[in-house]
N, C-alpha and C positions, 0 to 999 in steps of 0.2 A: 504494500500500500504506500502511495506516496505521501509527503507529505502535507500535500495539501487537500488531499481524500483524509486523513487524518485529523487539521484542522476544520475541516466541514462537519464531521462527526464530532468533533469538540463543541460546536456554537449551533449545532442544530439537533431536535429534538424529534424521539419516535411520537406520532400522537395518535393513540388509537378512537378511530372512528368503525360507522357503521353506514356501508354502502346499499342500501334497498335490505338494511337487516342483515348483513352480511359481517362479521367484523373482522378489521384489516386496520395495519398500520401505514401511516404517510412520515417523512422526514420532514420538517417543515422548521424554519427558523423561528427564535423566539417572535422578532416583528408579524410575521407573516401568522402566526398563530395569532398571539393575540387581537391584529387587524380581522381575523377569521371569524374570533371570538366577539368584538365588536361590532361588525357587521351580524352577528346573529342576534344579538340583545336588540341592536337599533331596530330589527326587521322582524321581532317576536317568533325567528325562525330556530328552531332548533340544529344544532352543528350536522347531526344526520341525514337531517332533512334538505339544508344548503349543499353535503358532501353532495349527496347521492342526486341532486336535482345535475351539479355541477359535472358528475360523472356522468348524467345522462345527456348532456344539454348536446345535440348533434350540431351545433353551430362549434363547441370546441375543438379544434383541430389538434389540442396537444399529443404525445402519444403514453404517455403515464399517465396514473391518478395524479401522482404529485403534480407534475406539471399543467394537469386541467383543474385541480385547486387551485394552486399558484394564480394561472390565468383568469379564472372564476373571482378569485379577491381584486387583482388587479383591473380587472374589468369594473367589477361594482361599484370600485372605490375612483375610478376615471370616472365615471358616470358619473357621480358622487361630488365631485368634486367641482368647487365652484371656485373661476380667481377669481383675488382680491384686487 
């Protein structure tokens, strides 16, 4: 393993979720969790519920789970997002 597959695994965390009831682990950085976690509070959505809508959404192109969360947050939060 090199060392920077090493420090990934230092600063990023397993988070276990549930895909349509299915349960499975995603590697997800601390930001990226907790913006996960705050988009489910603001949207009275449960983390499940967003996982698995995100996993299904056929407009995602990514080709992991990880990377169709990732995308799924980043999407929301573009959307979301208004300048000042």
């Amino acid at each position: 393993m090199s060392l920077i597959q090493e420090d990934i695994k230092r600063t990023s965390k397993l988070l276990a979720i549930r895909i349509d009831g299915e349960r499975t682990t995603v590697r997800l950085f601390d930001s990226e969790i907790k913006a996960l976690n705050r988009i489910c509070l603001e949207t009275n959505t449960s983390m499940s519920e967003f996982c698995s809508a995100a996993a299904r959404d056929p407009r995602r192109q990514e080709h992991t789970l990880t990377g169709k969360l990732r995308g799924a947050v980043i999407s929301f939060l573009l959307d979301q997002w208004k300048p000042v």
